[in-house]
NUDREN-848693 format. One line per field, with one value per residue (C-alpha): residue number from 1; x, y, z. Coordinates in nm, 2 decimals, always signed. Layout:
resi	(NUM, ...)
x	(X, ...)
y	(Y, ...)
z	(Z, ...)
This chain:
resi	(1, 2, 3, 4, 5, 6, 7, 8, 9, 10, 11, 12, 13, 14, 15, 16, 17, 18, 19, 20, 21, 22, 23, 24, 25, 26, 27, 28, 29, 30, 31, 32, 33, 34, 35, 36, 37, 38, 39, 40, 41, 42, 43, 44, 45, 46, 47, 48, 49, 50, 51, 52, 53, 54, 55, 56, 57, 58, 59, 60, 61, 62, 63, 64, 65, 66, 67)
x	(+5.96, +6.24, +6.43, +6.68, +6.42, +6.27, +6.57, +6.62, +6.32, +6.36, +6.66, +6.56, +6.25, +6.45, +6.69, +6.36, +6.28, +6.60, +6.59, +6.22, +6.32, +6.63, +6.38, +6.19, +6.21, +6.20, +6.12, +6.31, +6.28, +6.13, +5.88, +5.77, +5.73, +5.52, +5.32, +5.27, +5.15, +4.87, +4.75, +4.74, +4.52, +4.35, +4.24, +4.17, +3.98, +3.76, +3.66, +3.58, +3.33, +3.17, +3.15, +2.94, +2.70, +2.66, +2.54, +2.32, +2.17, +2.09, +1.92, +1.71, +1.57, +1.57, +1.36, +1.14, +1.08, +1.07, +1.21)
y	(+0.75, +0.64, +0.34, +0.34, +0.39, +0.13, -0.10, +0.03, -0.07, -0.43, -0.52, -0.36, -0.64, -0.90, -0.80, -0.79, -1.14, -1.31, -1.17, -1.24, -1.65, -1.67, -1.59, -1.91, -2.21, -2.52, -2.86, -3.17, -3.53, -3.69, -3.42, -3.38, -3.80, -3.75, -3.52, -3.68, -4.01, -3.82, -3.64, -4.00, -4.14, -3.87, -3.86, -4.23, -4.21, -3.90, -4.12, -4.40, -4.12, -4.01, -4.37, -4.48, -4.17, -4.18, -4.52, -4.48, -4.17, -4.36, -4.71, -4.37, -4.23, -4.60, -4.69, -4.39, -4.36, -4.74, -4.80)
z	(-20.13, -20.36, -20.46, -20.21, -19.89, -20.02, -20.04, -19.69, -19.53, -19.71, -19.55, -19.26, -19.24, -19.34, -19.04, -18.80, -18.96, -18.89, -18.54, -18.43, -18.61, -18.36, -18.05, -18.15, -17.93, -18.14, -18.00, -17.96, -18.13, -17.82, -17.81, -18.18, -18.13, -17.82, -17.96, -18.31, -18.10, -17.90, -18.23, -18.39, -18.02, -18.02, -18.39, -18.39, -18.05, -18.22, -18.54, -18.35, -18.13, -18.43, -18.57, -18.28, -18.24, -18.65, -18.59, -18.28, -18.49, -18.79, -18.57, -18.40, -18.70, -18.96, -18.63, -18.61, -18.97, -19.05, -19.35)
């Protein structure tokens, strides 16, 4: 393989690239904001989850234990 196929079959990928990026379907602002909202819910709904069963663990076991 020399220098020039391999020139070749860079632009050639780079051609692919810029073809295949085209195809993509990019959202909207009023869907990146809807989205970003639910992650934010959803994240705060999860540590509040994990804050409550961490708790009810730890009264289980400080009870079982005793100390």
């Amino acid at each position: 393989m020399g220098a020039v196929s391999g020139i070749k079959r860079f632009f050639g990928f780079i051609g692919e690239v810029k073809n295949e990026v085209e195809k993509i379907s990019w959202p909207g602002k009023q869907e990146i904001i809807i989205t970003t909202v639910v992650v934010f819910i959803l994240a705060l709904l999860a540590s509040v989850f994990f804050s409550v069963v961490d708790t009810v663990i730890y009264r289980i076991v400080h009870s079982v234990v005793g100390r």
